[in-house]
Each structure stands twice: as C-alpha cells, then as structure tokens.
CHARMM internal coordinates of N, CA and C (Angstrom, degrees):
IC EDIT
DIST 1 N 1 CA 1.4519
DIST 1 CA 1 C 1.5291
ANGL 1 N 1 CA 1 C 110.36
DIST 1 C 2 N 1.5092
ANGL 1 CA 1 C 2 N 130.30
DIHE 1 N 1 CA 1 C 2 N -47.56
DIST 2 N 2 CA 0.5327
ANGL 1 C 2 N 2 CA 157.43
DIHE 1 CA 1 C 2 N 2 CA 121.02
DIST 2 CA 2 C 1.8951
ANGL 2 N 2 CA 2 C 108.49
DIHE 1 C 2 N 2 CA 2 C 16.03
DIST 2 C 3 N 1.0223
ANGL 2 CA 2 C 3 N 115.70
DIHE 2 N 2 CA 2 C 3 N -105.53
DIST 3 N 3 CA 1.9047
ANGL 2 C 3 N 3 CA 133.86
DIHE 2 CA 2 C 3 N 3 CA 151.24
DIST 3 CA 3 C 1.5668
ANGL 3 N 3 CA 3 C 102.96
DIHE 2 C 3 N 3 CA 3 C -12.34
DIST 3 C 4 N 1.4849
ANGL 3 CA 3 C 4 N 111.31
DIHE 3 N 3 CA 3 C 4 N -70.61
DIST 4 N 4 CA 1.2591
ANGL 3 C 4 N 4 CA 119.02
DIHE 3 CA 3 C 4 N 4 CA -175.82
DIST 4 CA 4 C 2.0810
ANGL 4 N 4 CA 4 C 116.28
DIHE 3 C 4 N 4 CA 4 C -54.54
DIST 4 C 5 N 1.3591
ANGL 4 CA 4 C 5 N 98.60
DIHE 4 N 4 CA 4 C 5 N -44.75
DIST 5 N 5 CA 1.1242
ANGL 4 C 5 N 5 CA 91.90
DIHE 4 CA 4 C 5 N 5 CA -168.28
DIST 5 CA 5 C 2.0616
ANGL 5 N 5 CA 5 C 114.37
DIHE 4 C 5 N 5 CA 5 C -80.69
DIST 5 C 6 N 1.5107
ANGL 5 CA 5 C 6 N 108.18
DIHE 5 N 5 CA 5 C 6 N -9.93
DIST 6 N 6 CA 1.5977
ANGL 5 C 6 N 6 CA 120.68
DIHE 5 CA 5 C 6 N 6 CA 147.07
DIST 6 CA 6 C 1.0720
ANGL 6 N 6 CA 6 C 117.22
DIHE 5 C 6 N 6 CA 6 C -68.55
DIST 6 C 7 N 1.6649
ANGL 6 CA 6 C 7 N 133.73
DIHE 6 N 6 CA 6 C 7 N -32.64
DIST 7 N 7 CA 1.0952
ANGL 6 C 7 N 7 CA 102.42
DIHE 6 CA 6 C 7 N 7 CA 177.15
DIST 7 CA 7 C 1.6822
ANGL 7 N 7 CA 7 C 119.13
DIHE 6 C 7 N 7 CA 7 C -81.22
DIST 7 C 8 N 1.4368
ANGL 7 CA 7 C 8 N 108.89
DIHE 7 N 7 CA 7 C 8 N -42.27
DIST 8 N 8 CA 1.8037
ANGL 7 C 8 N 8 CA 101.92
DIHE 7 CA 7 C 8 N 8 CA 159.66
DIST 8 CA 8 C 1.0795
ANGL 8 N 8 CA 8 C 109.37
DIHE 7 C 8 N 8 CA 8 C -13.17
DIST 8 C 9 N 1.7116
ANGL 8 CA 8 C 9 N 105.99
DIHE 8 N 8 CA 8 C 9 N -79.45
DIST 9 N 9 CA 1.5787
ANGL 8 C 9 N 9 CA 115.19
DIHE 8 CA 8 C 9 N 9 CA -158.62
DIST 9 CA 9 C 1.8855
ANGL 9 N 9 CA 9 C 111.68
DIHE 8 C 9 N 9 CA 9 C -49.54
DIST 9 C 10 N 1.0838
ANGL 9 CA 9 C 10 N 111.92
DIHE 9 N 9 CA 9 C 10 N -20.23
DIST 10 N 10 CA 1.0957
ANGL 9 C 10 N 10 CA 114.95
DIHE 9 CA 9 C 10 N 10 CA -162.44
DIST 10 CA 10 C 1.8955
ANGL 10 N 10 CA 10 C 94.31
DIHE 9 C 10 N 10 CA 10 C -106.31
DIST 10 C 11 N 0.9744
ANGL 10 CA 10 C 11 N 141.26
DIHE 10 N 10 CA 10 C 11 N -19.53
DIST 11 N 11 CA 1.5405
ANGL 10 C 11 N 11 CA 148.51
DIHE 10 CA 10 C 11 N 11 CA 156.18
DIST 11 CA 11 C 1.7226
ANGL 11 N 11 CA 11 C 118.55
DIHE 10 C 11 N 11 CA 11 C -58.22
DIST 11 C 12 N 1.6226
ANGL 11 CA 11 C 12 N 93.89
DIHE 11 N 11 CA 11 C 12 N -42.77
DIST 12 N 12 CA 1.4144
ANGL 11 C 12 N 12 CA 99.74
DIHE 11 CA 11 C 12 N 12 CA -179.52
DIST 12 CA 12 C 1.5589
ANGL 12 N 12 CA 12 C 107.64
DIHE 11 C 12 N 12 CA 12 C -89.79
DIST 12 C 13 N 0.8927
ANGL 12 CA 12 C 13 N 115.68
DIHE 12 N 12 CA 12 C 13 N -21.72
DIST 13 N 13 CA 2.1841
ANGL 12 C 13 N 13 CA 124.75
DIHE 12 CA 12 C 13 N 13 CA 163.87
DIST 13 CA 13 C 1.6808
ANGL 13 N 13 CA 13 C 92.15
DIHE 12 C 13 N 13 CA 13 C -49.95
DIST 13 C 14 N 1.4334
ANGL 13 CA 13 C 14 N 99.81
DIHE 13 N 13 CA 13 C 14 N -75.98
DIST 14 N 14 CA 1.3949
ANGL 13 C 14 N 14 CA 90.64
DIHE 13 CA 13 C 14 N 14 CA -175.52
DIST 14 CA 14 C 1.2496
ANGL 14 N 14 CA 14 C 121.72
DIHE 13 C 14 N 14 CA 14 C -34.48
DIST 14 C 15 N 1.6042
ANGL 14 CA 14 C 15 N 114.36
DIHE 14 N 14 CA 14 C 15 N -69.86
DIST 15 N 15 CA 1.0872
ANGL 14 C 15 N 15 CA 105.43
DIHE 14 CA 14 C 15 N 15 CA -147.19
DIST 15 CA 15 C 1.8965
ANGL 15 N 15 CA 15 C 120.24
DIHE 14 C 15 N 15 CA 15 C -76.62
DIST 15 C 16 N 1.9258
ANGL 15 CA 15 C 16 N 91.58
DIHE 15 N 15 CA 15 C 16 N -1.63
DIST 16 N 16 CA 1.8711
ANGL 15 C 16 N 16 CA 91.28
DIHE 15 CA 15 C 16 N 16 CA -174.24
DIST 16 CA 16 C 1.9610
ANGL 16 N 16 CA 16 C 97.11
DIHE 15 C 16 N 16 CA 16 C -82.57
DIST 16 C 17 N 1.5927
ANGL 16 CA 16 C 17 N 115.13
DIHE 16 N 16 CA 16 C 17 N -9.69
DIST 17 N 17 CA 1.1349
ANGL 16 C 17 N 17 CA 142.76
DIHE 16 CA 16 C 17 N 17 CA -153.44
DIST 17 CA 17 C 2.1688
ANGL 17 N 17 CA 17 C 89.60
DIHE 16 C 17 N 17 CA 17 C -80.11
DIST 17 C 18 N 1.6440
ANGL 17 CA 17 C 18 N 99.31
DIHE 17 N 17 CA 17 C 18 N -78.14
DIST 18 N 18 CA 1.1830
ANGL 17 C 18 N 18 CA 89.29
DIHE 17 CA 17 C 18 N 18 CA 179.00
DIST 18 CA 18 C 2.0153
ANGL 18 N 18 CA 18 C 121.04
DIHE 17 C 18 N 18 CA 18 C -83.93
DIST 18 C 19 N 1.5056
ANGL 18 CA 18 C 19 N 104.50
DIHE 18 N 18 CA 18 C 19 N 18.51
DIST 19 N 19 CA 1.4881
ANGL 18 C 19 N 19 CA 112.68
DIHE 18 CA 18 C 19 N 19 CA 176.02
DIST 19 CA 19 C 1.8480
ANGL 19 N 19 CA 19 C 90.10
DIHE 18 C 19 N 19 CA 19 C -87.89
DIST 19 C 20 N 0.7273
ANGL 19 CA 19 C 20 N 144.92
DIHE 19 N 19 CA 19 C 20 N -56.64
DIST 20 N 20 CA 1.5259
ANGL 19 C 20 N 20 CA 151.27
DIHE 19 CA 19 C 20 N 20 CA 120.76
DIST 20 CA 20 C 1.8315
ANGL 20 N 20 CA 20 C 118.57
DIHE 19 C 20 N 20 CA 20 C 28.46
DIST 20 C 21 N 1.2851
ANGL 20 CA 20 C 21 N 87.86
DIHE 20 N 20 CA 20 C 21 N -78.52
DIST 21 N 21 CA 1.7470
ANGL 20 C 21 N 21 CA 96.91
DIHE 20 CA 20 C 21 N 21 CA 167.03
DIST 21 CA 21 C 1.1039
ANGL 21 N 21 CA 21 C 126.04
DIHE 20 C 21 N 21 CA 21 C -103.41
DIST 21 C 22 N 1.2660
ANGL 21 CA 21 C 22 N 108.03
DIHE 21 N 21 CA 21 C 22 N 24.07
DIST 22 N 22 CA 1.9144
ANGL 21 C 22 N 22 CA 110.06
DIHE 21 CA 21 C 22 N 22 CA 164.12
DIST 22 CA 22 C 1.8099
ANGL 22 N 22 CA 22 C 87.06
DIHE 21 C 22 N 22 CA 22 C -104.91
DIST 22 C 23 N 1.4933
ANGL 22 CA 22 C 23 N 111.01
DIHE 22 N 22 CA 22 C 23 N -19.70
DIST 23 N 23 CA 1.9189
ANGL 22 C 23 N 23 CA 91.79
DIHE 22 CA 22 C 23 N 23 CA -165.93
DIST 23 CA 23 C 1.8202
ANGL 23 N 23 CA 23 C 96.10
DIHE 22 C 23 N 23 CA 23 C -82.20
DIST 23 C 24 N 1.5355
ANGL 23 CA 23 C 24 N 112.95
DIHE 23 N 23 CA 23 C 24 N -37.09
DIST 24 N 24 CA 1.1384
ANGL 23 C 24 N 24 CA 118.81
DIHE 23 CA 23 C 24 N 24 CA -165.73
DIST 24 CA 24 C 1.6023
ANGL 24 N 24 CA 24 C 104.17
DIHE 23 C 24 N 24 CA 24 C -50.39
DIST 24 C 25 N 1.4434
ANGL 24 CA 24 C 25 N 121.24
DIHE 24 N 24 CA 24 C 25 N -56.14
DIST 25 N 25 CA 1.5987
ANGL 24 C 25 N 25 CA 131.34
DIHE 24 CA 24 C 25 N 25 CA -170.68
DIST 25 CA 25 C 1.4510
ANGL 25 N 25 CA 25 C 107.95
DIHE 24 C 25 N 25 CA 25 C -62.39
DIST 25 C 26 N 1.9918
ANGL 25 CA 25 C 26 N 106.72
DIHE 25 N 25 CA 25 C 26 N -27.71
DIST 26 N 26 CA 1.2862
ANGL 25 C 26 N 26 CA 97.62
DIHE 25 CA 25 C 26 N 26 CA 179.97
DIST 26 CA 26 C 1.5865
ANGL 26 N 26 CA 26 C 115.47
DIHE 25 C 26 N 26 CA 26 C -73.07
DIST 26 C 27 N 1.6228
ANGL 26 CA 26 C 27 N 112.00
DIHE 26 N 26 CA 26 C 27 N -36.73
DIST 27 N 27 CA 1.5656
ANGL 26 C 27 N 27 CA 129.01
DIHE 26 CA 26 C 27 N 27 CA 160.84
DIST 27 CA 27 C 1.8336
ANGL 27 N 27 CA 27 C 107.68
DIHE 26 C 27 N 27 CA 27 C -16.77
DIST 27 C 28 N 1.5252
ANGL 27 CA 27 C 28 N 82.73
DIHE 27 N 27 CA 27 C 28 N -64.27
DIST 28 N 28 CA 2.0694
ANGL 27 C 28 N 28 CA 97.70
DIHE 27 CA 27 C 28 N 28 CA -156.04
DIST 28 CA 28 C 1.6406
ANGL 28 N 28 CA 28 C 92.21
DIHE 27 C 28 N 28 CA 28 C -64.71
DIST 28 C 29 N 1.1642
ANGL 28 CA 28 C 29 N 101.56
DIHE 28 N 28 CA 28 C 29 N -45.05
DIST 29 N 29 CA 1.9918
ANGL 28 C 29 N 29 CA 92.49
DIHE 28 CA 28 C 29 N 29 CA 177.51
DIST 29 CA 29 C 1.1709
ANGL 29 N 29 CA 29 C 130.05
DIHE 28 C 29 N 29 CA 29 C -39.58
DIST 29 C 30 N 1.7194
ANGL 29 CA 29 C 30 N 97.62
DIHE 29 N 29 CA 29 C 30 N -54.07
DIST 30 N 30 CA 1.4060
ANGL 29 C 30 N 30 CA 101.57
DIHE 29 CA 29 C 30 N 30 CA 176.09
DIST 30 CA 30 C 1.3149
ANGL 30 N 30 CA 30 C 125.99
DIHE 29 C 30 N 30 CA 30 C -77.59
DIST 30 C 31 N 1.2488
ANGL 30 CA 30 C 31 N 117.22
DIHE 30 N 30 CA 30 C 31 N -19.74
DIST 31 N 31 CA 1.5526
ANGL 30 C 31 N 31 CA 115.96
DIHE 30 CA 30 C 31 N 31 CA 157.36
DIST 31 CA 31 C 1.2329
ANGL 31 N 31 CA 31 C 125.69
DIHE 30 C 31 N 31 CA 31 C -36.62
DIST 31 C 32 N 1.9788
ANGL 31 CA 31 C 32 N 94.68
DIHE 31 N 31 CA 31 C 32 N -52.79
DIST 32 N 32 CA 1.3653
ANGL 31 C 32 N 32 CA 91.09
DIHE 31 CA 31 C 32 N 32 CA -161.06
DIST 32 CA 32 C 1.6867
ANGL 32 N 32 CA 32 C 113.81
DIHE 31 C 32 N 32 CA 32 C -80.54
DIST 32 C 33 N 1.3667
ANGL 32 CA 32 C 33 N 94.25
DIHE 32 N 32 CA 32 C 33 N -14.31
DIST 33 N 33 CA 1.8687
ANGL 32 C 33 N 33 CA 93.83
DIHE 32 CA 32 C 33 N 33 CA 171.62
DIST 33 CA 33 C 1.2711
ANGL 33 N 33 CA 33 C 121.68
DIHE 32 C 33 N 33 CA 33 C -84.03
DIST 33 C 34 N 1.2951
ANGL 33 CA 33 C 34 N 128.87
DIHE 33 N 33 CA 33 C 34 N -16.58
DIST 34 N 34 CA 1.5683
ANGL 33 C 34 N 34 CA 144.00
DIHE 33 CA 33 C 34 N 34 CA 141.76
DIST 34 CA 34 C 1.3338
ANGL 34 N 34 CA 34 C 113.99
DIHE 33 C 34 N 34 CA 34 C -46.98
DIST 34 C 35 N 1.2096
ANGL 34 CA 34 C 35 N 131.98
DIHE 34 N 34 CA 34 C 35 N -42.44
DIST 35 N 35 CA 1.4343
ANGL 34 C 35 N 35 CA 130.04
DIHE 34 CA 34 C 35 N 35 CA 151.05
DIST 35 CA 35 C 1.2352
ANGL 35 N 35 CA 35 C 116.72
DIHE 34 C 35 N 35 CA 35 C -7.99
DIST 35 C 36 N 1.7358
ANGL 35 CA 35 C 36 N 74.42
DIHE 35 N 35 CA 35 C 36 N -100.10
DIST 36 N 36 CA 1.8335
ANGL 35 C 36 N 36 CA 116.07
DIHE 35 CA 35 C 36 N 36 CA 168.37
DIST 36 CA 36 C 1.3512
ANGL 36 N 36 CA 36 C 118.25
DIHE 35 C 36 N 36 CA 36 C -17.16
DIST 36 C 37 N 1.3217
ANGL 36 CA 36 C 37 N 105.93
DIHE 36 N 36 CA 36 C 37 N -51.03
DIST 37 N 37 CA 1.5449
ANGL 36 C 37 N 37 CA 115.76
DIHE 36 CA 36 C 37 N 37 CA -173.24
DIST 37 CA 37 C 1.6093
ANGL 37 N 37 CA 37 C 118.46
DIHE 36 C 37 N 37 CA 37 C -79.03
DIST 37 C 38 N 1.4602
ANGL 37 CA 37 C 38 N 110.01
DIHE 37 N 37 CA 37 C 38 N -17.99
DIST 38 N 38 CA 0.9744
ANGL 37 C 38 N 38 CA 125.55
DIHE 37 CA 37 C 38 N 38 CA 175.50
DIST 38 CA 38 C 1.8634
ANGL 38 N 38 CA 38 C 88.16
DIHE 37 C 38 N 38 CA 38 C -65.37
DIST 38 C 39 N 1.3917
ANGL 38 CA 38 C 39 N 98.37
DIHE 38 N 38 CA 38 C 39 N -103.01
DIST 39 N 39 CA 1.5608
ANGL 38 C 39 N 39 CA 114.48
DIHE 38 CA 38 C 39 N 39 CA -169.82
DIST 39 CA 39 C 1.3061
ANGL 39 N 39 CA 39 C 110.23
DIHE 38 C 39 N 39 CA 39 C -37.33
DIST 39 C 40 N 0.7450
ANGL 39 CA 39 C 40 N 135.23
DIHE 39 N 39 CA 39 C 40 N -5.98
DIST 40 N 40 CA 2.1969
ANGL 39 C 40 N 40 CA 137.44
DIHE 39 CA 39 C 40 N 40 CA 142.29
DIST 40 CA 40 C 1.8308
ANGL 40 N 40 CA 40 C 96.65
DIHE 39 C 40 N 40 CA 40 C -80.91
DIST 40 C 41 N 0.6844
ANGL 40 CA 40 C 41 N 129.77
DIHE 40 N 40 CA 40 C 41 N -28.55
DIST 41 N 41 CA 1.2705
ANGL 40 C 41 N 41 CA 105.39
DIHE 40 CA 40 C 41 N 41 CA 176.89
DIST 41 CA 41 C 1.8885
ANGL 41 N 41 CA 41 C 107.35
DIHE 40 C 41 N 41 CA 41 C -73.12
DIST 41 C 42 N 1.6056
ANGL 41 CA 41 C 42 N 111.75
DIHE 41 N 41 CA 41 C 42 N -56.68
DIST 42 N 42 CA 1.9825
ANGL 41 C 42 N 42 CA 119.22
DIHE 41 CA 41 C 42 N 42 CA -172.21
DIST 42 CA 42 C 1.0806
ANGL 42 N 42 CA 42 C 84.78
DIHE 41 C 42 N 42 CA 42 C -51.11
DIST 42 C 43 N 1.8560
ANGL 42 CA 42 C 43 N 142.88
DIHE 42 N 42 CA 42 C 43 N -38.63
DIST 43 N 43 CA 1.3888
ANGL 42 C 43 N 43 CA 121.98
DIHE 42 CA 42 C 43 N 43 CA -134.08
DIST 43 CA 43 C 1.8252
ANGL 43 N 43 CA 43 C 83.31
DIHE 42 C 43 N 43 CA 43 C -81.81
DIST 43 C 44 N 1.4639
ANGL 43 CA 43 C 44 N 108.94
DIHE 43 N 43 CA 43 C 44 N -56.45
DIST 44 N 44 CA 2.0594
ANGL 43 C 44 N 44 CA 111.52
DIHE 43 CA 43 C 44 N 44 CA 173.36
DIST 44 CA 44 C 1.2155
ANGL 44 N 44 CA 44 C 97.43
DIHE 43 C 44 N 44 CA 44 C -26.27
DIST 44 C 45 N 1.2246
ANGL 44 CA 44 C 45 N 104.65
DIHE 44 N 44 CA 44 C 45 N -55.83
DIST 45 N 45 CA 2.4417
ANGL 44 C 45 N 45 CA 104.87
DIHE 44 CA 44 C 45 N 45 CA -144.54
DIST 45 CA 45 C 2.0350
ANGL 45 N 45 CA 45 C 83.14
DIHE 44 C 45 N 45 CA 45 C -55.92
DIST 45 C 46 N 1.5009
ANGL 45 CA 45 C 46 N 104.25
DIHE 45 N 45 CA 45 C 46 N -64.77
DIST 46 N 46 CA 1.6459
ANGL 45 C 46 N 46 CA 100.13
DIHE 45 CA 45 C 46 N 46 CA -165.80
DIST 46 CA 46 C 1.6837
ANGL 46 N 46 CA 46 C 101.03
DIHE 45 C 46 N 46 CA 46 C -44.39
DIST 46 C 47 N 1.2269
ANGL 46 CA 46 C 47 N 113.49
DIHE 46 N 46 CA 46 C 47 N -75.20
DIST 47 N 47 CA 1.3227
ANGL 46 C 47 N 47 CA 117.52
DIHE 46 CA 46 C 47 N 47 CA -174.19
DIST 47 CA 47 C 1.9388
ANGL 47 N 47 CA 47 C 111.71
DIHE 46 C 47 N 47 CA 47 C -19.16
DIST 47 C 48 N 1.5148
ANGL 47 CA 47 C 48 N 93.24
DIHE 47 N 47 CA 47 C 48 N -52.25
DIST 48 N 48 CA 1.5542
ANGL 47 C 48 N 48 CA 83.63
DIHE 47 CA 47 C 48 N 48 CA -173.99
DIST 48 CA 48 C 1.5768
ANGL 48 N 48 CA 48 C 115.19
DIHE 47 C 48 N 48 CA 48 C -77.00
DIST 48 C 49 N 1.1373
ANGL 48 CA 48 C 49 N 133.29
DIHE 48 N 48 CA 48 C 49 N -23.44
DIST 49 N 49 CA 1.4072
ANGL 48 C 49 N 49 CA 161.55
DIHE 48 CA 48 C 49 N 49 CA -165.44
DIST 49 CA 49 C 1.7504
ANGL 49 N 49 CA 49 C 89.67
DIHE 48 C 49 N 49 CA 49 C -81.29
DIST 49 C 50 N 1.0663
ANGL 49 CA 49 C 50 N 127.84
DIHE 49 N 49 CA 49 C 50 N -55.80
DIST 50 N 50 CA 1.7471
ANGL 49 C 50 N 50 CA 123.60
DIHE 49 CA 49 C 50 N 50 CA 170.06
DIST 50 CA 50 C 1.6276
ANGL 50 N 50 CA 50 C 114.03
DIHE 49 C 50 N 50 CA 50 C -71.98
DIST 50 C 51 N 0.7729
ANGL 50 CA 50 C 51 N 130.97
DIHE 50 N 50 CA 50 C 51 N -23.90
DIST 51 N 51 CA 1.0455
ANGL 50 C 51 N 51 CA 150.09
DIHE 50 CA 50 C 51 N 51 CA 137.24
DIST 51 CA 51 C 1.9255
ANGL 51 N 51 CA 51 C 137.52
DIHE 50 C 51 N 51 CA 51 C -23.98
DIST 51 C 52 N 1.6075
ANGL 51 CA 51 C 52 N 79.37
DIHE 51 N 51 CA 51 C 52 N -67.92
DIST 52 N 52 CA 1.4749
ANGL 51 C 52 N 52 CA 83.86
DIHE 51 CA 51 C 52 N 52 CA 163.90
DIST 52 CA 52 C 1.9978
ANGL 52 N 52 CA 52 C 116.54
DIHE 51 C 52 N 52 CA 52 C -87.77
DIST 52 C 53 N 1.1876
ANGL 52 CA 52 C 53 N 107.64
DIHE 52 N 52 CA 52 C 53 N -19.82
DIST 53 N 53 CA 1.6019
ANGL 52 C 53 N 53 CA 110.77
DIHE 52 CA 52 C 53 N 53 CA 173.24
DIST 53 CA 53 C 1.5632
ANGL 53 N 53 CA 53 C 83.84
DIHE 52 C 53 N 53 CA 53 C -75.14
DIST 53 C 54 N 0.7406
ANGL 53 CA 53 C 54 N 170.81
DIHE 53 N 53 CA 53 C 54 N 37.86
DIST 54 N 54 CA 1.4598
ANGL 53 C 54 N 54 CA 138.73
DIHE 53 CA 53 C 54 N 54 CA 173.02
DIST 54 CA 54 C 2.0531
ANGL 54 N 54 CA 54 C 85.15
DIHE 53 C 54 N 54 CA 54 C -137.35
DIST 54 C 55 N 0.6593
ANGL 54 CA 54 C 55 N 93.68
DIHE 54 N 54 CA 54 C 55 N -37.21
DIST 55 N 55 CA 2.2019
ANGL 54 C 55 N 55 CA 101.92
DIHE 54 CA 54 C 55 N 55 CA 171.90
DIST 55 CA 55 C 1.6941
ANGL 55 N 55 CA 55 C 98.36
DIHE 54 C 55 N 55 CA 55 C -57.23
DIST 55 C 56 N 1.3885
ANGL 55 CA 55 C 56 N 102.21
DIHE 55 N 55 CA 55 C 56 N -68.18
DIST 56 N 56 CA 1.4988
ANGL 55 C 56 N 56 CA 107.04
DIHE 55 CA 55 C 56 N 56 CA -175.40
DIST 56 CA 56 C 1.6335
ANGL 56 N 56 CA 56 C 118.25
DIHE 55 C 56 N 56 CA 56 C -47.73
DIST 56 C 57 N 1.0579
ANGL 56 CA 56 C 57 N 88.90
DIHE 56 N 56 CA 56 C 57 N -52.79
DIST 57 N 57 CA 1.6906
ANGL 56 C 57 N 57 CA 109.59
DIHE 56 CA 56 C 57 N 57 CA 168.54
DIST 57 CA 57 C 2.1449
ANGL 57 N 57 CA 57 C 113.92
DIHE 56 C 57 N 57 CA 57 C -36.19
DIST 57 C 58 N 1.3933
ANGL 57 CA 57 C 58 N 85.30
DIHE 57 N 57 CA 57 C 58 N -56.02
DIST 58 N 58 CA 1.0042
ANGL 57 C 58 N 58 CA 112.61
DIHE 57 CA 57 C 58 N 58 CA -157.57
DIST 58 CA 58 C 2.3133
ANGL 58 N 58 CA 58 C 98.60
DIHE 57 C 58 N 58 CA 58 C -77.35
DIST 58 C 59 N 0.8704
ANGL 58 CA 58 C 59 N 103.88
DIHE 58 N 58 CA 58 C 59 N -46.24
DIST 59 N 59 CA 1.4927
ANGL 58 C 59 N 59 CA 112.86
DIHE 58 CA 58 C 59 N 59 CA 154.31
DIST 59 CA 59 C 1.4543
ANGL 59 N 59 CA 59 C 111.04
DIHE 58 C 59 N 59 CA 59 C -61.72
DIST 59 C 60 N 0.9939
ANGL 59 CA 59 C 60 N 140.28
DIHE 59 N 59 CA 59 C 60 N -71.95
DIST 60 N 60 CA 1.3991
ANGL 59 C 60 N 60 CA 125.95
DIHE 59 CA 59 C 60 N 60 CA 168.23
DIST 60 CA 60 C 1.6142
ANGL 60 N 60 CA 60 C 106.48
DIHE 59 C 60 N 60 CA 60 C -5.46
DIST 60 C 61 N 1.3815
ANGL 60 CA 60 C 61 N 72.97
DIHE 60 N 60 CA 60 C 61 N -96.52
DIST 61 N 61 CA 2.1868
ANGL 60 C 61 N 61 CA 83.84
DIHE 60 CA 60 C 61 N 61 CA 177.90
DIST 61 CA 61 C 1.1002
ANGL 61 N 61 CA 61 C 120.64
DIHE 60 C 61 N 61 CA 61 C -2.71
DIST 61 C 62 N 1.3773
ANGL 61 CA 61 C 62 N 85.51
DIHE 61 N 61 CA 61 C 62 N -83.36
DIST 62 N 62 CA 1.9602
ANGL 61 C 62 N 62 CA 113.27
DIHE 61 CA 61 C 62 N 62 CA 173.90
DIST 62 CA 62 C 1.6620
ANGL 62 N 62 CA 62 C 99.14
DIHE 61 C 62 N 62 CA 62 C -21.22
DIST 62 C 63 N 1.7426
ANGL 62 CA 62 C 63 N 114.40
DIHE 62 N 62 CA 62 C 63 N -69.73
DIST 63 N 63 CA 1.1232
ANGL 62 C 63 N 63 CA 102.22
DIHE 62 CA 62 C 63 N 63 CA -152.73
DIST 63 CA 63 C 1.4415
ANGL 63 N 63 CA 63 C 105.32
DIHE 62 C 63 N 63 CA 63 C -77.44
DIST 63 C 64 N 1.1288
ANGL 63 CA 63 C 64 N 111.75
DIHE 63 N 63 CA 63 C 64 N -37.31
DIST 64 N 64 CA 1.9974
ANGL 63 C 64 N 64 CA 106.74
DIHE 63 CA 63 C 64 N 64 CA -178.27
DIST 64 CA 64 C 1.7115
ANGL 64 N 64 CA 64 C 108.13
DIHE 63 C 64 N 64 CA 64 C -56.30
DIST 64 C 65 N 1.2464
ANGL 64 CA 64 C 65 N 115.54
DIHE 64 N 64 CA 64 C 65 N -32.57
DIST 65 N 65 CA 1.4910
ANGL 64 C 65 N 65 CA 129.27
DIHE 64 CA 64 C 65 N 65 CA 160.51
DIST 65 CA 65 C 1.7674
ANGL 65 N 65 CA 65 C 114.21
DIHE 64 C 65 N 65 CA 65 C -32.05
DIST 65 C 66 N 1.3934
ANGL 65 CA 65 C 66 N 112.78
DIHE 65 N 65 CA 65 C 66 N -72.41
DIST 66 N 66 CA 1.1104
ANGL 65 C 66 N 66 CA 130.09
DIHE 65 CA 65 C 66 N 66 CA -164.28
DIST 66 CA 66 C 1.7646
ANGL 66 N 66 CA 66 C 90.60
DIHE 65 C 66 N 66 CA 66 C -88.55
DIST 66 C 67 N 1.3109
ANGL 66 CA 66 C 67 N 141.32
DIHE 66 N 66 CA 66 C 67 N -41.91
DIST 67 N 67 CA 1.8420
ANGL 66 C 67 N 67 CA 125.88
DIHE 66 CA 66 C 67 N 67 CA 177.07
DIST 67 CA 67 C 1.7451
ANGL 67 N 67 CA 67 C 102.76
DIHE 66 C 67 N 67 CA 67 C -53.00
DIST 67 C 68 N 1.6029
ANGL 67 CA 67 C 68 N 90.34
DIHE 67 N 67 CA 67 C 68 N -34.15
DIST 68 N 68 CA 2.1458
ANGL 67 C 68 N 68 CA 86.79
DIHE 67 CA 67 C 68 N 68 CA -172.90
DIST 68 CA 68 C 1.4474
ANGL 68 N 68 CA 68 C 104.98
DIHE 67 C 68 N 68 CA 68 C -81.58
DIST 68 C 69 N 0.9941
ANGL 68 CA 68 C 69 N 115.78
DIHE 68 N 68 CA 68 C 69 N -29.33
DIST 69 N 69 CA 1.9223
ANGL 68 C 69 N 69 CA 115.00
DIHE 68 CA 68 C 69 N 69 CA 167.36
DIST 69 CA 69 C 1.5975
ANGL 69 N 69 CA 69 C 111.06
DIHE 68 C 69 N 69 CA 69 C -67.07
DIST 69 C 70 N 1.1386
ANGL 69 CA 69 C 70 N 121.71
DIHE 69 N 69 CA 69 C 70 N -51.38
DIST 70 N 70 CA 1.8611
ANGL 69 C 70 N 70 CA 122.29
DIHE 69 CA 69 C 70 N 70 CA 162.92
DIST 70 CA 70 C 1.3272
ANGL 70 N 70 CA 70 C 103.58
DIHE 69 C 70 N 70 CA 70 C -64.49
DIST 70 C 71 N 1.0834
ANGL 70 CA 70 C 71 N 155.52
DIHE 70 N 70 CA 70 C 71 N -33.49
DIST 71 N 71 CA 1.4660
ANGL 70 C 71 N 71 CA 138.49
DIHE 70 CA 70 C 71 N 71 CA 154.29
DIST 71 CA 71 C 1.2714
ANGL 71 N 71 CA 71 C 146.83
DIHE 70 C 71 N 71 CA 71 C -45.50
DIST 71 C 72 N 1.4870
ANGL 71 CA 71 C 72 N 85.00
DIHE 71 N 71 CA 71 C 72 N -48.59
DIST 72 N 72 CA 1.6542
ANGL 71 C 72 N 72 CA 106.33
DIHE 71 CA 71 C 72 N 72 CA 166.92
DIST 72 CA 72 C 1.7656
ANGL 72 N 72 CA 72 C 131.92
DIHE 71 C 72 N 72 CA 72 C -78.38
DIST 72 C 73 N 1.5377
ANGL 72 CA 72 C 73 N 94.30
DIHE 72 N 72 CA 72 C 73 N -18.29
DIST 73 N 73 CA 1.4199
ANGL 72 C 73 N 73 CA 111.66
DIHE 72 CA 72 C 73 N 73 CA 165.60
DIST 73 CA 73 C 1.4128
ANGL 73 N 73 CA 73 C 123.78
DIHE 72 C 73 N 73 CA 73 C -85.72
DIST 73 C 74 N 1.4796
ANGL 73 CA 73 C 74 N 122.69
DIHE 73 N 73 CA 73 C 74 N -14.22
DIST 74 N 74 CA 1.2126
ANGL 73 C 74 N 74 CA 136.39
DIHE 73 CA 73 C 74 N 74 CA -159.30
DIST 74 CA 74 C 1.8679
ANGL 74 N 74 CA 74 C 104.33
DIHE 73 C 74 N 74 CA 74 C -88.10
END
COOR INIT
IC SEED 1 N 1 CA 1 C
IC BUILD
C-alpha cells in the first residue's frame, strides 16, 4: 500500500509537473500573438493617422481651390 500510494504521489507530480509546461508554452504563445496584435494594431493607428492628414490636406486644396475660383470670378 505503501509502494502504491508513492507511486500515485509520484504520477500526480508528474502529471501537475507537465500540466505546468503545457500551460507555460501555452503562456509564451499567447504573448507572442498579443504582440503581434499589438504591432497590427500601431501599424492601423499610423495607417489611419496618414490617412486622416492626407483628408485634411486634401480639404485644404479643395478650399484654396474654390477662394481662387471666387476670386477670379469676382
């Protein structure tokens, strides 16, 4: 009984042992796709951020466009 009840103890070591390093690798995974997801996210934020300068930009124009068309008609 004795024998038997070391080896349990020693089955369940293992197994909280490699329950342990299947969570740890699962940990580092998700890090590393949390990363990922990060730097896809700054790459959006810039993307939209050039984006909107290039609208603003683009209104500018527009309006100095249309003051030099009311100017020139005036």
């Amino acid at each position: 009984m004795s024998k038997e009840l070391v080896a349990l103890r020693g089955r369940a070591l293992e197994e909280t042992s490699n329950e342990a390093i299947a969570r740890e690798r699962e940990l580092r995974e998700l890090q590393v796709e949390l990363e990922h997801c990060r730097i896809q996210r700054d790459e959006w934020e810039r993307e939209a951020l050039e984006g909107r300068v290039k609208l603003d930009e683009a209104k500018t124009t527009a309006e100095n466009l249309k003051r030099d068309l009311r100017l020139r008609d005036s």
